[in-house]
C-alpha positions in Angstrom: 89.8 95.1 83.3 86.4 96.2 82.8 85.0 98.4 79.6 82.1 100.6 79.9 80.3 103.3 77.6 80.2 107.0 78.3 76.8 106.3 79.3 76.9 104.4 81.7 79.7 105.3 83.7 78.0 108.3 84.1 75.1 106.5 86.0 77.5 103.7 87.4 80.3 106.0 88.4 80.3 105.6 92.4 80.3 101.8 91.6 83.4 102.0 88.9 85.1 104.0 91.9 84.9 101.5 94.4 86.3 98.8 91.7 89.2 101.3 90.7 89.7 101.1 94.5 89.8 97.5 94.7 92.9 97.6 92.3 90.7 97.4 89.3 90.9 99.0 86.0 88.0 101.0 83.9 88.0 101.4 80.4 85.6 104.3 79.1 85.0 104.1 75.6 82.9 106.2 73.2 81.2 104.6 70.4 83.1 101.4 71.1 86.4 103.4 70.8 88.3 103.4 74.2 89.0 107.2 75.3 90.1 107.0 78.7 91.4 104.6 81.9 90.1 105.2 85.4 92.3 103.6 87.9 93.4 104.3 91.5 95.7 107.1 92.2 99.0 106.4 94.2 99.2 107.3 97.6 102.5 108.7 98.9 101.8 107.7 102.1 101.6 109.6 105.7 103.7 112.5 105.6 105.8 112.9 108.4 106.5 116.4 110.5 110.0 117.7 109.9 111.3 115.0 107.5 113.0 117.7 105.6 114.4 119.7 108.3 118.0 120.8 107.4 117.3 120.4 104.1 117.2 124.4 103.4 118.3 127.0 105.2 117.5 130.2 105.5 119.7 132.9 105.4 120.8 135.6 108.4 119.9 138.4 106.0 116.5 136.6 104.2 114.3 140.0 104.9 116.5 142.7 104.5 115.4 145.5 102.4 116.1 145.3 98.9 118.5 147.8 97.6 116.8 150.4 96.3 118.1 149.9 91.8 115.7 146.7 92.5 112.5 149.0 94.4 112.8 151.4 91.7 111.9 148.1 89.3 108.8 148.1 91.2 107.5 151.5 90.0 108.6 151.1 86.3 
């Protein structure tokens, strides 16, 4: 884990990034006080086409017209 000031991980901060992608961990503190953690996001991974196929389905009726008590709603 590494701890840097406010200062400079604002000059250093394409450095910090590439050691937060490394698996490291920041530390930015403000007057030696720590205030936040910079670390690597998590990936979900490659999304695949139609993995949730089936999962919903749509009805016969899905674009009907609405009945016309719920229009009226509309214009209120």
């Amino acid at each position: 884990m590494v701890e840097v000031g406010v200062h400079e991980a604002k000059t250093t901060l394409s450095k910090l990034l590439r050691q937060v992608a490394a698996g490291e961990e920041v530390i930015i503190s403000r007057g030696g006080r720590p205030v936040a953690r910079l670390v690597a996001i998590d990936h979900p991974g490659q999304r695949i086409l139609g993995e949730d196929a089936g999962r919903y389905v749509v009805g016969e009726d899905f674009d009907r017209d609405l009945p016309d008590e719920v229009l009226d709603l509309f214009d209120a």
